[in-house]
C-alpha positions in Angstrom: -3.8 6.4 3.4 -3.1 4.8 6.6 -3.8 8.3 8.4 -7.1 8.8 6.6 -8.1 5.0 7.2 -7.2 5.2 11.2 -9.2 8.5 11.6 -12.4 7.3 9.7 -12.4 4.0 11.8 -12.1 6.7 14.6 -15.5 8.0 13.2 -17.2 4.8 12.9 -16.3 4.2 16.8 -18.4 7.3 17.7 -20.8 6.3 15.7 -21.0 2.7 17.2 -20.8 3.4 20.4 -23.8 5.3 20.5 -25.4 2.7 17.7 -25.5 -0.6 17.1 -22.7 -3.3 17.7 -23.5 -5.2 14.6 -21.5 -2.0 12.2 -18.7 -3.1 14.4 -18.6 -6.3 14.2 -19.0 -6.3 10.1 -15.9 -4.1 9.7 -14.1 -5.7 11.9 -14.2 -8.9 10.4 -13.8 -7.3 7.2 -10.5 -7.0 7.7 -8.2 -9.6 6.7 -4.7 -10.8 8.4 -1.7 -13.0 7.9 0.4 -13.6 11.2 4.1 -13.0 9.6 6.2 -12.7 12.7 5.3 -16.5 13.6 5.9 -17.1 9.2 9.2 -15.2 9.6 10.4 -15.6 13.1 13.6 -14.1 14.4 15.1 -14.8 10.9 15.6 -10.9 9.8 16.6 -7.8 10.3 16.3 -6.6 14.1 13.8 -4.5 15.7 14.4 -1.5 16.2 14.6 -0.7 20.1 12.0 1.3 21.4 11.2 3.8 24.7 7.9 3.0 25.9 5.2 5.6 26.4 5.3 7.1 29.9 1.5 6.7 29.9 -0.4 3.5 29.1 -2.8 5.4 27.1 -0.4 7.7 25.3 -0.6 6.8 21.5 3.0 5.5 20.4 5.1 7.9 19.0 8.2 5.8 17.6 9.5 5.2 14.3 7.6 2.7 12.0 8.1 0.7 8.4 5.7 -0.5 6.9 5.5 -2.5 3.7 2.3 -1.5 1.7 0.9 -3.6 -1.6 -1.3 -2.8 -3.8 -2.6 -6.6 -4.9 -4.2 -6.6 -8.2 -6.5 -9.0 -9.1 -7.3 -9.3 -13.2 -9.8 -12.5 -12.9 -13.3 -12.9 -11.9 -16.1 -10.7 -13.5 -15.9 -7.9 -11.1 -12.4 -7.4 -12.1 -13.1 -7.9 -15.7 -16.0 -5.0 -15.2 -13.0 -2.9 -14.4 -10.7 -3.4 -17.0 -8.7 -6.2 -15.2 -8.6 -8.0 -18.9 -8.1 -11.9 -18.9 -5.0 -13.3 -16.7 -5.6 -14.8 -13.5 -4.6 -15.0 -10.5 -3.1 -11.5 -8.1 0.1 -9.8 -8.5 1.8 -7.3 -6.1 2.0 -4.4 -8.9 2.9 -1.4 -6.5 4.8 -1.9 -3.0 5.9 1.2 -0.9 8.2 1.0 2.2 6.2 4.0 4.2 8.7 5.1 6.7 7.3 7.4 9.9 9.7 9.0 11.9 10.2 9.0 15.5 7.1 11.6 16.5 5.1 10.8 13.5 5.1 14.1 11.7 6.9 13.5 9.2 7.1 10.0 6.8 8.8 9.3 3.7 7.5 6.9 1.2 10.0 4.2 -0.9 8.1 2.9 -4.4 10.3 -0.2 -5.6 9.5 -1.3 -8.6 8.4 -4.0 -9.5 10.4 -4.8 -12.5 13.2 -4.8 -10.1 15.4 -8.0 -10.7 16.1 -8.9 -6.9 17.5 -12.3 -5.1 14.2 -13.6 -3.6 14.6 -15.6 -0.4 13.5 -19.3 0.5 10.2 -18.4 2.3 7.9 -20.6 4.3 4.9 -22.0 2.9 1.9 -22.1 4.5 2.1 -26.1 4.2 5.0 -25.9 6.1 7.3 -26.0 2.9 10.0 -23.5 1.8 10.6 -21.7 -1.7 13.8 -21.8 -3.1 16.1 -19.5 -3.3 15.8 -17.5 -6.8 18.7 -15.4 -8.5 17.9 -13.0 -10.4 14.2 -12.8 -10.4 11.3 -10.3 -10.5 10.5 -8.1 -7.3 6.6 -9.1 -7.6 7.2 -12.8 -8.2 8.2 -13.2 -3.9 4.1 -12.0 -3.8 3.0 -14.9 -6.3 5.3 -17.5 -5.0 4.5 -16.8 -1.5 2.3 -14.0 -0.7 2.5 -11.9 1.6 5.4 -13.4 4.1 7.2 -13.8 1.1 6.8 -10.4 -0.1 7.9 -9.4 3.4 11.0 -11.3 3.5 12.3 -10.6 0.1 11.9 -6.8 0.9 13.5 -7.1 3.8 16.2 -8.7 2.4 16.8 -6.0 -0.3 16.8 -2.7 2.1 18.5 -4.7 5.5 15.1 -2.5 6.8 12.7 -4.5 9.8 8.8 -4.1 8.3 7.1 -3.5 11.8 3.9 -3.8 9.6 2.1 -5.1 6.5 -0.7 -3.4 4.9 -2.2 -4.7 1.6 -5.0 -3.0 -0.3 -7.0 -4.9 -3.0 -7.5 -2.8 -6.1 -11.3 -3.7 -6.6 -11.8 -2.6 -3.1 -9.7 0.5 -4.0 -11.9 1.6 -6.8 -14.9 1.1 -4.1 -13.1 3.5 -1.9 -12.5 6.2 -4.7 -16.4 5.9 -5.6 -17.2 5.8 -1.7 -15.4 9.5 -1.4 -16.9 10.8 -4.5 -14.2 10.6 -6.7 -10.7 12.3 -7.1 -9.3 14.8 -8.9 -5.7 14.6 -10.3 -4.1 16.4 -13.1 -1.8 14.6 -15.8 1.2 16.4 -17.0 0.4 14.1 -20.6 -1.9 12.5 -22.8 -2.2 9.0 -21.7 -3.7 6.5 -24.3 -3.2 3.2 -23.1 -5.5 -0.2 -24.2 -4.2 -2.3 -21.9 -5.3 -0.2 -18.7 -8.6 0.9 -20.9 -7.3 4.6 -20.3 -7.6 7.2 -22.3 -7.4 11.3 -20.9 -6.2 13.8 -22.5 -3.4 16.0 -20.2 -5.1 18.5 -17.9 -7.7 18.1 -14.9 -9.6 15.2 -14.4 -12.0 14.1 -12.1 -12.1 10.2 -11.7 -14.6 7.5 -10.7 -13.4 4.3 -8.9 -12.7 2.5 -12.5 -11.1 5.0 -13.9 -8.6 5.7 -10.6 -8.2 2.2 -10.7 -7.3 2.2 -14.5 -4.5 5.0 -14.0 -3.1 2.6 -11.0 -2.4 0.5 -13.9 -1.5 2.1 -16.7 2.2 1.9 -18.0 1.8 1.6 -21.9 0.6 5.0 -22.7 3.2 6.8 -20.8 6.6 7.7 -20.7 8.9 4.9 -22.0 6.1 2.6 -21.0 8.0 1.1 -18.4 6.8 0.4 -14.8 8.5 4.2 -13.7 6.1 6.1 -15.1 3.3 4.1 -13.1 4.9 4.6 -10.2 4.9 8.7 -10.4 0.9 8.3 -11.3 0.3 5.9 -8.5 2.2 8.6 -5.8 -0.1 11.4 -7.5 -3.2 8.7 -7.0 -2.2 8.0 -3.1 -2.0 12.1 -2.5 -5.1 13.1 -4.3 -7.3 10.7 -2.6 -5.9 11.5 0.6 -7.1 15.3 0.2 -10.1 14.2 -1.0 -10.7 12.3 1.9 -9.4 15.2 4.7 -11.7 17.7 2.6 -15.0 15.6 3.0 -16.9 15.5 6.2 -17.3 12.3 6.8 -18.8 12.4 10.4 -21.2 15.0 8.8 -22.7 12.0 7.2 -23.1 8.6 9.1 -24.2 6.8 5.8 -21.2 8.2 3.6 -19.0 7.5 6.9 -20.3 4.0 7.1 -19.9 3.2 3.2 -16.1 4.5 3.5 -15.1 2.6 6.1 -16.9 -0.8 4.8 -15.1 -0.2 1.3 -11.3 0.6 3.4 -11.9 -2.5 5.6 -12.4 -4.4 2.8 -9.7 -3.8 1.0 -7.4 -4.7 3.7 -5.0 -7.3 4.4 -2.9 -6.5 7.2 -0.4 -8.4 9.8 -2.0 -9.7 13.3 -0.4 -6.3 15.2 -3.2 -4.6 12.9 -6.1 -6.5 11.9 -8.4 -4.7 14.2 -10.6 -1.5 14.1 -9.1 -0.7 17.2 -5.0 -1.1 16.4 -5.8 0.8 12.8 -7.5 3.5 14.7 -4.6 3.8 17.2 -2.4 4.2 13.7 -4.5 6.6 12.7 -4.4 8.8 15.7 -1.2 8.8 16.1 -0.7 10.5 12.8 -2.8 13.2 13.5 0.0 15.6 13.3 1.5 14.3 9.7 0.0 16.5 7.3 0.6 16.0 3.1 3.2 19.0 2.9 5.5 16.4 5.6 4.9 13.2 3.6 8.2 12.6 1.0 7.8 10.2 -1.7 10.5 8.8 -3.9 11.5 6.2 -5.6 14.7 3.5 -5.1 17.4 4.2 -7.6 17.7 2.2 -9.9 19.4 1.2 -13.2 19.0 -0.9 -16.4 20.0 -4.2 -15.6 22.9 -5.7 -17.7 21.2 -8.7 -18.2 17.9 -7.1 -19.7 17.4 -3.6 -20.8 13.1 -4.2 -19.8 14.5 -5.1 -16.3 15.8 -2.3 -13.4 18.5 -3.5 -11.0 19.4 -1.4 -7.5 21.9 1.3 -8.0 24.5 1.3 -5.7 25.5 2.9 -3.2 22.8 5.5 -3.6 19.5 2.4 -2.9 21.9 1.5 0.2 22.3 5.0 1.5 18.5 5.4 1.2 17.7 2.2 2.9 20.4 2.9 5.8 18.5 6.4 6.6 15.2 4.4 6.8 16.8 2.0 9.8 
């Protein structure tokens, strides 16, 4: 996603350049940011130390985190046109620690879920308050307590891992996306029949429109043990089928496809203040030029049953400590 993002911003440069500046100028303040290094300050885990680039034009090349969201929205009637059904307000459903490594061919992806029962850390408030500490409380709650800082600190708290970046993706804007590329295809290894995500394919090959990518993004109930696992696995198919989709089509083929692609990936972005610019997402991009699909390793972190609730996951140790530690 953040490959296929960077190089059709890329695009849209050529296209601008040569154009007019107004395209630009909408993308660019398309994108939304949250400054969470000043939120956070030097209260977490350290920065990695890095070797700069023996050119000042050489695109960096060292090892990255990022902490990705998938925001999900269920009010409003756009939402409701997509299945959202009837509670308000957003909730950080999927989060994946992206890890690239040092020479960026090669990444490995982290789904935690979000029925994880975590300690979630006081965060500052945007009113210049602070959260209280919580024991024992849902992963996604640090994103509705405290958005996006919060959702940073609390995960950076559980791996002990730096997030050198933020990147959330709005799941209206992500159906846009799906629609903008002409779809997806993705295969399901099961029937799904789920009411609550307004789902229903039978196992096989399936071609999918924004609402109905959108709708196995959410669906948990008609899988599986119905429990937020089994989303996980169809959201890492999700991720990988639109990214071939998107590295199949030619967007520079078309200006008006590229243009409707990039409007609907700007946005659906929130990022941090290092990359809420067309120009720092298409340095990103770039720079993974070399990372194909076959190098990209997703997983999830191990986890267990909680003792306290049996419809709640806990970290296993010391396997979800080994994984973080290889991610520092």
């Amino acid at each position: 996603m953040l490959k296929a993002a960077g190089l059709t911003l890329a695009g849209v440069f050529v296209l601008t350049a040569a154009g007019t500046g107004w395209a630009y100028w909408h993308l660019n303040h398309n994108i939304k940011s949250v400054d969470i290094n000043s939120a956070l300050g030097d209260d977490r885990p350290a920065k990695a130390v890095t070797t700069p680039s023996a050119s000042a034009s050489a695109l960096p090349s060292e090892a990255l985190n990022i902490l990705v969201l998938g925001s999900d929205s269920r009010s409003g009637k756009e939402n409701a046109a997509l299945g959202g059904g009837d509670s308000s307000g957003a909730r950080s459903d999927t989060a994946m620690v992206v890890h690239i490594d040092r020479g960026r061919t090669t990444a490995t992806v982290v789904s935690i879920p979000r029925d994880t029962l975590v300690t979630r850390p006081a965060c500052p408030t945007p009113s210049g308050g602070t959260t209280a500490v919580a024991y024992g409380a849902m992963f996604n709650s640090a994103y509705s307590v405290g958005g996006p800082v919060c959702a940073v600190k609390t995960v950076e708290s559980l791996t002990d891992v730096r997030m050198d970046h933020y990147i959330e993706i709005d799941f209206s804007g992500f159906a846009k996306l799906v629609n903008a590329v002409g779809g997806v295809d993705v295969t399901t290894d099961e029937d799904i029949d789920d009411d609550k995500s307004h789902l229903h394919l039978k196992a096989g090959d399936h071609h999918l429109n924004g609402k109905q990518a959108l709708a196995l993004a959410r669906t948990r109930h008609g899988i599986g043990d119905g429990s937020d696992l089994g989303r996980i696995g169809l959201q890492q198919k999700l991720v990988k089928a639109l990214l071939e989709q998107i590295s199949t089509t030619d967007l520079l083929a078309g200006p008006t496809k590229l243009y409707k692609v990039a409007d609907a990936v700007t946005g659906s972005l929130t990022t941090d203040t290092g990359l809420d610019s067309l120009g720092e997402l298409m340095k990103l991009g770039q720079s993974l030029e070399g990372l194909s699909a076959e190098d990209v390793k997703t997983v999830t972190m191990p986890v267990v049953t909680a003792p306290s609730d049996h419809n709640r996951v806990v970290a296993e140790e010391p396997a979800a400590s080994k994984l973080w530690k290889s991610l520092r």
